[in-house]
N, C-alpha and C positions, 0 to 999 in steps of 0.2 A: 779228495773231499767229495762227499756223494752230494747229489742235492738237493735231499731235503734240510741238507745243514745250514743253508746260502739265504741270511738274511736278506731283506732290504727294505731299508727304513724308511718310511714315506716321510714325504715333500709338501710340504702343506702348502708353499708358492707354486709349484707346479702343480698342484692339486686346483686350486683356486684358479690357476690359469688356462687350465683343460674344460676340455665343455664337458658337463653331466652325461649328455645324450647328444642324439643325431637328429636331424629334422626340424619342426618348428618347435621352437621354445617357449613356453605360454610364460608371463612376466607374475612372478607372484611379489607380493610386498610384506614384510619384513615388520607388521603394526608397532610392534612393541618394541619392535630397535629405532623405528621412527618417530614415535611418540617418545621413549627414553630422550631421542637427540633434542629435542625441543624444551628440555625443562629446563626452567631456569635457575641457575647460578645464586643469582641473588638472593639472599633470604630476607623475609618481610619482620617489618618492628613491630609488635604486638604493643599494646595500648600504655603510656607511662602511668607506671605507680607508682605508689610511696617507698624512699627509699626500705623499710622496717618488712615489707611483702616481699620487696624483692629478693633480701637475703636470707628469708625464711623458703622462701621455694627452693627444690629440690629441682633436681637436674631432671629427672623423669617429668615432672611437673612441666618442665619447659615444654619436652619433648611430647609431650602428650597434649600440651595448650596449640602447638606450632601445627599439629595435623589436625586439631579441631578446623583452626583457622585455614587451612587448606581445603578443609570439605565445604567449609561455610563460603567461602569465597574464592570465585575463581582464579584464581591467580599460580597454578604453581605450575603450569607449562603458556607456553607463548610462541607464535607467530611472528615476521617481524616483514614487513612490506617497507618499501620505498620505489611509490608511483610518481610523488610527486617531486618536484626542484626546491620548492620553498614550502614557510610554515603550515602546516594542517589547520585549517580553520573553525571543519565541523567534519564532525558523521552522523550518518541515518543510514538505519537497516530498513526492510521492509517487514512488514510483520511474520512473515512468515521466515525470516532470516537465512532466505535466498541470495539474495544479492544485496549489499552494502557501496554506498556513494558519501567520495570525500572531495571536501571541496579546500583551497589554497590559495593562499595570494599569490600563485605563478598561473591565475587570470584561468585556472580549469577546474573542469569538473572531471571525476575519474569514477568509473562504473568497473565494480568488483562484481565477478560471481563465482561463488562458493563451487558453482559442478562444475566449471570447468579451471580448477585449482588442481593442479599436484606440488606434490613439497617442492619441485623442482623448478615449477612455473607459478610463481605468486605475483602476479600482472593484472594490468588491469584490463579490459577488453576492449575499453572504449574513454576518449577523451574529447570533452565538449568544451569550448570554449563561449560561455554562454551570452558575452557583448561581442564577438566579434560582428562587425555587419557586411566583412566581405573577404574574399579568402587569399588577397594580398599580404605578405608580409609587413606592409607601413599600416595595417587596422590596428584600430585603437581597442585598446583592450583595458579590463578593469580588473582589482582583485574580487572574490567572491567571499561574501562574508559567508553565509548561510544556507545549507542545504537540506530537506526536512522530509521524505515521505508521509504520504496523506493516511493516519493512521486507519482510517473508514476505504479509503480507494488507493491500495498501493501503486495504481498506473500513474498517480499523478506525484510529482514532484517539486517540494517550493523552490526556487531558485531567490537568492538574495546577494544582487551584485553592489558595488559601489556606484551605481547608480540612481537616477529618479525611477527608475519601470524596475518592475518584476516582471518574472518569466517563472509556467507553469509548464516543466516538460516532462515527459513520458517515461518509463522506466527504463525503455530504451536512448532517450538521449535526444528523441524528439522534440520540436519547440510546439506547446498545443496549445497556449495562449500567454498575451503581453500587455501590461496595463502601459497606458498612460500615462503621459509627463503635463503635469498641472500648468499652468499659466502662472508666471514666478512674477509677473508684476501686479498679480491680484491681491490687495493684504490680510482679505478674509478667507481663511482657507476653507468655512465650508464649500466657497464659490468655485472649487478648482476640483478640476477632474481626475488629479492623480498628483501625487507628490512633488514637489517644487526643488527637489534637493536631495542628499544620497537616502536611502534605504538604510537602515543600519541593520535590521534584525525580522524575524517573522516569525507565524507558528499555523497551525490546523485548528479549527474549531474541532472539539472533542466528540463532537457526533454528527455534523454534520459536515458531511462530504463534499459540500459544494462552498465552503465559506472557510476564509485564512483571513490572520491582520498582521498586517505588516508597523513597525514602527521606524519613521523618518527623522530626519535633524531638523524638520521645517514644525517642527512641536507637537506633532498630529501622528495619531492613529487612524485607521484606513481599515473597511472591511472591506473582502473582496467578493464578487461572485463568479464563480470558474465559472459556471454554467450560462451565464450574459458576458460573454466577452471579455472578463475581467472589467468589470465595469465595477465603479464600488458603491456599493450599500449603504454604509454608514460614514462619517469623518467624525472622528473626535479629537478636539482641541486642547490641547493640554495649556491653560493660561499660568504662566509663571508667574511667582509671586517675591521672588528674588527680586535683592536691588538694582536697578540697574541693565534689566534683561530685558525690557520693552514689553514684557508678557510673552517673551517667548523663549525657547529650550531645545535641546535636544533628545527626542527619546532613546534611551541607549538600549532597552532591553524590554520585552514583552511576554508575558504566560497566559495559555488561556486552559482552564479547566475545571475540575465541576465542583459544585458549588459545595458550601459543609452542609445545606440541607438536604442534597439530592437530588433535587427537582430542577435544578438551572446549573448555570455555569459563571464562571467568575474570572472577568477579565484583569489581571494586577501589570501595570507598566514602572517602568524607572527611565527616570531623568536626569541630564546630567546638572540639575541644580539639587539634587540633593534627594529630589522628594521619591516618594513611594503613594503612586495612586491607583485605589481599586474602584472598577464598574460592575455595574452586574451586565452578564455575559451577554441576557437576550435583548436589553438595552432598557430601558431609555438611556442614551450615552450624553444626556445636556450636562448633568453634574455628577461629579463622581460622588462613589455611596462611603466612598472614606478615604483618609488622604494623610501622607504622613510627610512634613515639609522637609523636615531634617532625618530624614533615614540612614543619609549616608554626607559625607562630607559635601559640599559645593565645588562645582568645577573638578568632580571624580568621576571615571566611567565607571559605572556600574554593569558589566558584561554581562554578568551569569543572574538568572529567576526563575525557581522553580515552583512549582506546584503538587503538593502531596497526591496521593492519590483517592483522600477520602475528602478532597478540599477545605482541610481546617486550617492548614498549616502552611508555610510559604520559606522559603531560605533565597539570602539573596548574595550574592558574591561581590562586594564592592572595592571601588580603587583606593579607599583608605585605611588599604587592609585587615579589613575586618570581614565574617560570615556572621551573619544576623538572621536568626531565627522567628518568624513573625506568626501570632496567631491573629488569623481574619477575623476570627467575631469578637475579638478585642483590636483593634486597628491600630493601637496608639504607640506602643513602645515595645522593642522588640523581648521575647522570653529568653533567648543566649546568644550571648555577642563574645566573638573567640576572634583573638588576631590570627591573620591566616599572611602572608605576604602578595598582594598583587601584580597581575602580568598586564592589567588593563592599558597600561599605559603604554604597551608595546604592540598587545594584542587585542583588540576590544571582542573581540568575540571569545574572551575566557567565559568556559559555562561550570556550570555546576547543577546537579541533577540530583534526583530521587534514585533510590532501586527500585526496580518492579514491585515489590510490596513494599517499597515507603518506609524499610526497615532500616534504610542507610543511606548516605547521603555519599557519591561522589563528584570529587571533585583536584586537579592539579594543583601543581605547585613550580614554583622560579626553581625550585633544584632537580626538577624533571620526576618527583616521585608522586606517587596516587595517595590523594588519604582517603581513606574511607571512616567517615565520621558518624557516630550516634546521631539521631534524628533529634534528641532529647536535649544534649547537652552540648552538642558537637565538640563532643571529645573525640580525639583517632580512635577507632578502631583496631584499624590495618593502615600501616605506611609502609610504602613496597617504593624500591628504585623502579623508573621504569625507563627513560633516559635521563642517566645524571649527567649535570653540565647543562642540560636543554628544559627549556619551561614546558611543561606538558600543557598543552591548550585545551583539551578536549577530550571528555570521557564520555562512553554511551554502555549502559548495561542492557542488552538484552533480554526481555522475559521467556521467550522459547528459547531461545539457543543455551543461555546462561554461560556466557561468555562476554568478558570486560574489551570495546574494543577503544583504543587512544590512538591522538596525534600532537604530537610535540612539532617544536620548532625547526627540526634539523629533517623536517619532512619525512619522518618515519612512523609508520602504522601500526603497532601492539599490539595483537589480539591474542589477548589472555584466558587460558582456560585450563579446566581441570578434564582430565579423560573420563573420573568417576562421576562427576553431578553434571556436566557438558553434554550435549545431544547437538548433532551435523554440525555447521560451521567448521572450524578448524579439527574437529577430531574423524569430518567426512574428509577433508583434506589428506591429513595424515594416513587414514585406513586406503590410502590409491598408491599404484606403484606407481616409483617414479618414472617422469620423460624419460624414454630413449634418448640419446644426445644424437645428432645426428652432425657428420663431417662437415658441411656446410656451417656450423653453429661455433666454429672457430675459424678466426678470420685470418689467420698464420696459415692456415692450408686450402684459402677459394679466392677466387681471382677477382683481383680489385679491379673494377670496371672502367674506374675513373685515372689508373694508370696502365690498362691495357697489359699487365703481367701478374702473375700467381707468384706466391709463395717461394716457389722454386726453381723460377726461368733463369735462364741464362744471360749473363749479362754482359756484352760487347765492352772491350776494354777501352775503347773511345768513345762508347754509348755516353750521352747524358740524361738521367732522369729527370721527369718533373719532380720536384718538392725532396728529390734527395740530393743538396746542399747550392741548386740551382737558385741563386739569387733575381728578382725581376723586378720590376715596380710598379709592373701592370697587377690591376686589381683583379680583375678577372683572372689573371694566370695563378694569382696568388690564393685565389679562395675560385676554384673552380665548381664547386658543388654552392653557392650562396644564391640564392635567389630561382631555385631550380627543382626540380619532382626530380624524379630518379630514371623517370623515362626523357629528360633532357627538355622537360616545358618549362615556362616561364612561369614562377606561382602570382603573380600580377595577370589578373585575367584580361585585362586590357590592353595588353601586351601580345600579340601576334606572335604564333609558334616560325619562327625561320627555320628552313630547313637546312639541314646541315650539306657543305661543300667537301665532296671529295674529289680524287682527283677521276676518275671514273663518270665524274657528272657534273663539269663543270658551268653546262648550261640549262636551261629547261627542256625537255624531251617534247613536253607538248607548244613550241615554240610556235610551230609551223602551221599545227591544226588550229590554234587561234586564231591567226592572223587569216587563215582561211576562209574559215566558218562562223566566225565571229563579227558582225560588221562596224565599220568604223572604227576597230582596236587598236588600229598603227596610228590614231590619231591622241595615243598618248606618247607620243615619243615626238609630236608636231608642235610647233610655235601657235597658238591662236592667231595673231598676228597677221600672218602668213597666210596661214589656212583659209581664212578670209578674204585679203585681198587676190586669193587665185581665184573665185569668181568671181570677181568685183566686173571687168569687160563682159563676160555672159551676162553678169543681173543688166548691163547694161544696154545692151544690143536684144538681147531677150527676158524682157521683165518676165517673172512669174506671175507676182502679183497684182502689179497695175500694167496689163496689158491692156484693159478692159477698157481703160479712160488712155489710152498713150496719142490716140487721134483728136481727142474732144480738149486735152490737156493746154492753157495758154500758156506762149511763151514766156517766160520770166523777164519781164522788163527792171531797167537798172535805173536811177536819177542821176541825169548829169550833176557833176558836183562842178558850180562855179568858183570864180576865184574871191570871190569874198567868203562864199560858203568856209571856203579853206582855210579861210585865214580865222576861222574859231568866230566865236561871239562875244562882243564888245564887253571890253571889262566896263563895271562899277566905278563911278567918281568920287572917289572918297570924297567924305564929308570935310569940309573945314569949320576947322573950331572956332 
C-alpha cells in the first residue's frame, strides 16, 4: 500500500484537546455563544383576551406578536446573581448604569459593578453592613429596607435601615452623613430632632441635590439637608383621623416628583390607616393640598407609590390586594382599581414603579413572575416567570441601560435584557472573556490551613485527624475557625491577640531585657503587701519625708486609764412606773 492511499480520520477530542499554537495565547470570547447561553427558557404570557380572538389568531400571528414583545421589552436574555443570604429588598442603579446596589434583610448592603463583571465572576465587590457600630461578631445589626442613588449626585446614597437614623453613603460604601434619633418622650413631633421609631422608606427630591424625605412609624415625614449635617428642614405630621389611633399612624410608603404643571413638585405619602395624602413638594407642609381617607383598606401595608413622569398620574400597590391608579388633579377616587395578590405582609418594601417614559408600569407578584401593566387600565401587558415558587419583591427599569433588574425572596438577582435594544450592563458583561480558573480556586487540590494537610498527603495509619470522625466536647476544638480572621485574630477588638505557643518558644525571648531595662517590672509578679513592709524599718530609722521635723517632733503621750475609767460608764436608772 503506497502512501498516499493512508487515510486518517480526525479527532475532534484530541483536536480540542491540543493547543492551536505555541507561546502566549491572547483569550478571545465566543459573544454569541455567550449571549446564546443566557437566554431564557421561559416564554412570557402575552395580554388575556377574549376567548373569540384567540381562536381566530393564526399561529404566525402568535409568532410574530411573541418577537414584537421581545423588542418592546427586555426580557428575552437574563443574568442571574446571588450575593445576598436572604430576601432582596431594593435596587438602585446609578444614572449612568455603572454600578448597581442591593440592599436585604441579611442586615447588608452589596455594591455591584458592571466593569469588573465577567460571566464567570457575577460578585459583588463590596459588602456594608450599614448599623453595625462595631466590628465584633455579638454587634447588633438590623435589616435594611431601602436603598436609593441621588438621581442629581450619584456619589451620594440613601440608605434606610430598620432603624430611627438614616445614613447617607458614598458610592463607594463610605458613611458621609447620619441623622439623628429624636427625643421619643416628646409628644409633639415637630419638637424632635429626628425620628422617634424605625424608618420604613425614603426617596431624593427630584432636582434638588442636597434634600431626601424619609417616611417613619412615628406618623411623620422628615426632610433632610445632606449639606447641614443631615439636619432636617422640614417635619410633617400626618394627623390620623381613624378610630381609635390617638392621631397617629404609620407611614408606609412615600413619592416625591414633579408636579402636573411643571413648575413644582409633588410630595404623595401612604399610611397604614388607609389614607393617601398629597403636599405640594416646595412646601408649605401645615396641611395637606388633598387627602384620600379610605384609599386602601385600614391596618394594610401599602408598600409600593409611584409617580408618573409628567406628574399627573400616581399607582399605588396596597395590601388589600388591589393596584389603584390615581389622578392628582382630581384627588378623590381612584381611575382603575385591578386585584393584584399582596406580599406586603411578608415583605413591606414591595414596590411597584413607572418605566422610563411612564408607558408601563412594573411591578411583582407571590408567584415570583413580573407583570408589566398598561399605565391606563392596568391590564398585563407581559407576564413573564421570573422566580416561580418565590414572591418577586423588587423591580427597577433602567432608562440608559434598558435592562429589567429584580430581587425575589430566595435572594436571587435577575437582570433581564435584550442584546438588540440593551446597551452596557449585562450585554458589556457577556461581550468579556471568561476568568481563567485558576488551581488555587478548587479547594480538593490547596491545602487547608486549619488542618495542616492538602488534598493529597499521606496519612499515618494511627494518625488521628481533627474533624475526621474525632469526637470532642470542647467548643473550640469543635468550631476552630468561629470567632477568628484568617490570620488567627480575635474579631472582638477588645480581645487581645495571644500569641500562639509552640514548642520551639515556649517562653518569651525578650524576658531578660525587661527585667533589665525596664524599671520596677518584677514588681508585677510581687505581693504589695510585702513590697511594702520591706521598707517599713528604713522609713523608720531614716525618714524621707519628715526628717525635717524628727528633733522638734513631741513625744506621744498616752492617759493612764484608771480602774473605774474601766469599768465603762454608769448605766441609766430606768424609770419606774
Amino acid at each position: 500500500m503506497e502512501d498516499d492511499d493512508i487515510i486518517v480520520e480526525e479527532d475532534e477530542a484530541l483536536k480540542q484537546f491540543m493547543p492551536n499554537g505555541f507561546g502566549k495565547q491572547t483569550r478571545e470570547a465566543n459573544v454569541a455563544r455567550q449571549v446564546e447561553g443566557t437566554r431564557r427558557q421561559t416564554t412570557t404570557q402575552p395580554a388575556i383576551e377574549s376567548g373569540n380572538l384567540q381562536d381566530e389568531r393564526e399561529d404566525d400571528s402568535d409568532e410574530d406578536e411573541n418577537e414584537d414583545d421581545d423588542d418592546e421589552f427586555p426580557v428575552s436574555h437574563e443574568l442571574v446573581l446571588k450575593t445576598h443570604e436572604r430576601p432582596i429588598t431594593s435596587i438602585t442603579v446609578d444614572p449612568a448604569g455603572s454600578r448597581f446596589i442591593t440592599s436585604s434583610t441579611d442586615c447588608t448592603v452589596k455594591f455591584h459593578d458592571f466593569s469588573s463583571m465577567t460571566p464567570t465572576t457575577l460578585r459583588a465587590f463590596k459588602s456594608v453592613d450599614p448599623t453595625a457600630t462595631k466590628t465584633s461578631a455579638s454587634s447588633e445589626t438590623h435589616p435594611v429596607h431601602h436603598v436609593e442613588f441621588n438621581p442629581i449626585s450619584p456619589s451620594q446614597v440613601l440608605v434606610i435601615s430598620a432603624i430611627p437614623q438614616v445614613k447617607i453613603l458614598s458610592r463607594d460604601g463610605e458613611p458621609i452623613a447620619e441623622s439623628v434619633k429624636g427625643d421619643m418622650y416628646l409628644r409633639d413631633m415637630h419638637n424632635t430632632q429626628g425620628h422617634i421609631s424605625e424608618v420604613t422608606t425614603g426617596t431624593w427630591h427630584p432636582f434638588n441635590r442636597n434634600l431626601c424625605v424619609t417616611a417613619g412609624t412615628d406618623s411623620t415625614l422628615r426632610v433632610w439637608d445632606v449639606e447641614m449635617k443631615m439636619k432636617q428642614k422640614n417635619v410633617i405630621v400626618h394627623k390620623s383621623r381613624a378610630a381609635g389611633s390617638a392621631g397617629r399612624t404609620r407611614m408606609t410608603a412615600v413619592a416625591w416628583g414633579q408636579s402636573a404643571t411643571g413648575s413644582g413638585t409633588t410630595l404623595v405619602a401612604a399610611a397604614l390607616d388607609g389614607s393617601l395624602v398629597m403636599w405640594n413638594g416646595d412646601g408649605p407642609y401645615t396641611r395637606p393640598s388633598a387627602e384620600v381617607r379610605e384609599a386602601h383598606t385600614r391596618d394594610t401595608w401599602t408598600g409600593g407609590i409611584a409617580l408618573s413622569a409628567d406628574g399627573r398620574t400616581a399607582v399605588t400597590r396596597g395590601g388589600d390586594d388591589t393596584i389603584k391608579l390615581w389622578d392628582l388633579r382630581k384627588f378623590k377616587h381612584p381611575v382603575s382599581v385591578v386585584d393584584h395578590p399582596s406580599t406586603s405582609d411578608q415583605y413591606p418594601s414591595t414596590s411597584i414603579r413607572f418605566s422610563p417614559n411612564s408607558s408601563s408600569i412594573l411591578t411583582g407578584s407571590t408567584s415570583g413572575h413580573l407583570h408589566i401593566l398598561n399605565p391606563a387600565t392596568l391590564k398585563p401587558e407581559l407576564v413573564t416567570p421570573v422566580t416561580p415558587g418565590s414572591p418577586l419583591i423588587t423591580a427597577y427599569w433602567h432608562p440608559r441601560l434598558n435592562q429589567i433588574l429584580t430581587g425575589s425572596s430566595n435572594a436571587e438577582i435577575h437582570i433581564m435584557y435584550n442584546p438588540n435594544i440593551s446597551v452596557q450592563g449585562a450585554t458589556m458583561v457577556m461581550a468579556r472573556a471568561p476568568k481563567r480558573r485558576h488551581i488555587d480556586d478548587d479547594p480538593n487540590l490547596t491545602t487547608d490551613m486549619s488542618q495542616g494537610i492538602s488534598g493529597d498527603a499521606i496519612v499515618m495509619p494511627n494518625g488521628v485527624l481533627r474533624g475526621s470522625g474525632q469526637t470532642s466536647t470542647n467548643f473550640a476544638a469543635l468550631h476552630p475557625q468561629t470567632g477568628i480572621t484568617a490570620s488567627g485574630r480575635s474579631r472582638d477588638p477588645r480581645r487581645p491577640h495571644i500569641p500562639l505557643t509552640t514548642p520551639f518558644a515556649k517562653s518569651q525571648p525578650d524576658e531578660e531585657h525587661v527585667k533589665k531595662n525596664i524599671p520596677l517590672s518584677s514588681m508585677r509578679d510581687e505581693d504589695p503587701r510585702e513590697a511594702l513592709l520591706k521598707y517599713a524599718e528604713k522609713a523608720e530609722k531614716d525618714p524621707l519625708f519628715t526628717n525635717a521635723w524628727k528633733k522638734t517632733q513631741p513625744k506621744t503621750l498616752y492617759a493612764d486609764v484608771s480602774d473605774e475609767e474601766d469599768n465603762g460608764p454608769e448605766k441609766k436608772k430606768a424609770r419606774q412606773a
